[in-house]
GUPATI-813081 format. One record per residue: residue in three letters; x, y negated, z of N, C-alpha, C in turn. Coordinates in steps of 0.02 Angstrom, whole numbers, plus 50000, padded with zeros to 5 digits. Atoms other than C-alpha are relative to their C-alpha. Layout:
% GUPATI-813081
ALAXYZXYZXYZ
...
//
This chain:
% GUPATI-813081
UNK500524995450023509594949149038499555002050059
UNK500415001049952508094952649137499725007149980
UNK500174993050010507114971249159499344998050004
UNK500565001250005505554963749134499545001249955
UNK500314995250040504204973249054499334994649997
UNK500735003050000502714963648986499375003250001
UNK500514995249999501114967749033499604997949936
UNK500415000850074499724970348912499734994149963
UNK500335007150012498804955248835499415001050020
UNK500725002249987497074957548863499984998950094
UNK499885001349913497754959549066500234992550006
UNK499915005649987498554944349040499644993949990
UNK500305004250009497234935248966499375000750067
UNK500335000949937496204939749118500324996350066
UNK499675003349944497434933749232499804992349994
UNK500025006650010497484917449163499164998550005
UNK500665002549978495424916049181500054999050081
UNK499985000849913495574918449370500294992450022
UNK499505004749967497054905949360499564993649992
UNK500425005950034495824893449257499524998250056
UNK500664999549944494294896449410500244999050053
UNK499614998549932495624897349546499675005150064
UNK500304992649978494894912949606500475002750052
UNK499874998649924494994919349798500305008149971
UNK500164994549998495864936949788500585001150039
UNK499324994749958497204949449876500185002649963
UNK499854996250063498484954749790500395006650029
UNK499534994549997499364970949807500595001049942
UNK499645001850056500924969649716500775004050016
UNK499275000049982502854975849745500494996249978
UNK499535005350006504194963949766500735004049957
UNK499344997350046505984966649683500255007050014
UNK499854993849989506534979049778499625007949993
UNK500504994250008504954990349767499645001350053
UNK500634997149943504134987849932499484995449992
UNK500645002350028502514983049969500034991650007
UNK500135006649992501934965149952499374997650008
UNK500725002849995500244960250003499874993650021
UNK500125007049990499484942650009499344997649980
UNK500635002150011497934931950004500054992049980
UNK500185009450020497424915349928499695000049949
UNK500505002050046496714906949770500884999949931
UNK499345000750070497754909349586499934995149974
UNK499965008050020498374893249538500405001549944
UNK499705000150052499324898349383500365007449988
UNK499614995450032500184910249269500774996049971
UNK499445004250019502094903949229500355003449975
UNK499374997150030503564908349144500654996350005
UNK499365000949970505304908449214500555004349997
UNK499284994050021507094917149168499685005649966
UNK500094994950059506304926649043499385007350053
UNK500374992549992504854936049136499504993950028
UNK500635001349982503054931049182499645000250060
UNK500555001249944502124925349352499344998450027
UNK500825003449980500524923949448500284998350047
UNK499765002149960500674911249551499264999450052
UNK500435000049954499444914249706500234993750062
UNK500065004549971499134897749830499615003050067
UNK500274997849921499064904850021500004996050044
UNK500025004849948498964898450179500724996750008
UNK499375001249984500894900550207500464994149942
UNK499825002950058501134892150024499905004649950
UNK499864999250035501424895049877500315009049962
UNK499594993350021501894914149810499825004549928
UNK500214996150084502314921049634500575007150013
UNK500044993850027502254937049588500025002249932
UNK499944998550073502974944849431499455002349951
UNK500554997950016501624949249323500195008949997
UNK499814992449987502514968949302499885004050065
UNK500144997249921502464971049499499434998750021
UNK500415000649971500814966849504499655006649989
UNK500274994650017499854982449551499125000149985
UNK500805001950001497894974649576499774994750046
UNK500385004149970496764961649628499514999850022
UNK500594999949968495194961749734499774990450019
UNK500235003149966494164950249755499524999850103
UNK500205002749934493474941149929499855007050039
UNK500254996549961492474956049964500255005949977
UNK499574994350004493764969649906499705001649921
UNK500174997450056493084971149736500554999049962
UNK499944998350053493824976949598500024992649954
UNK500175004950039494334960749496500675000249940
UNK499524998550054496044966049394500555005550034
UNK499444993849984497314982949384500224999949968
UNK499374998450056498724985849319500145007349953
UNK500024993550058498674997249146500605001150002
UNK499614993550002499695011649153500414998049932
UNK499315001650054501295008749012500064993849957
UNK499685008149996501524989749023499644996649934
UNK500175004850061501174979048855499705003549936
UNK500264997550054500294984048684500274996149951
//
């Protein structure tokens, strides 16, 4: 069993546009434990694995997915404002 909380749909259907454009952004996110996680690259996909949902961001270092629940927001290139995470998970 997994504690994985889905996020909303219309968030997720934005995700997956970015993933479609492969769109430059930074993510701010927290990893399992709850600390911070920050990273940069281009979103190469949304996936699904053991029963919970990823963005998978394409960095310099490689490859890094991020649960879609721990994600807290995305900026684009120039720090904008391009996706946040709504306040009480899925609809």
């Amino acid at each position: 069993m997994t504690d994985y909380a889905p996020i909303d749909c219309d968030q997720h259907s934005l995700l997956e546009v970015l993933a479609m454009r492969r769109t430059r952004v930074q993510v701010d996110a927290v990893d399992e434990r709850g600390a911070p996680l920050h990273a940069e690259g281009r979103v190469s996909d949304v996936v699904t694995r053991e029963r919970a949902e990823y963005l998978v961001v394409d960095t310099a270092e490689g490859a890094v997915a991020v649960r879609l629940d721990h994600l807290r927001r995305l900026r684009g290139q120039a720090g904008d404002a391009l996706w946040c995470q709504k306040p009480g998970g899925s609809d």
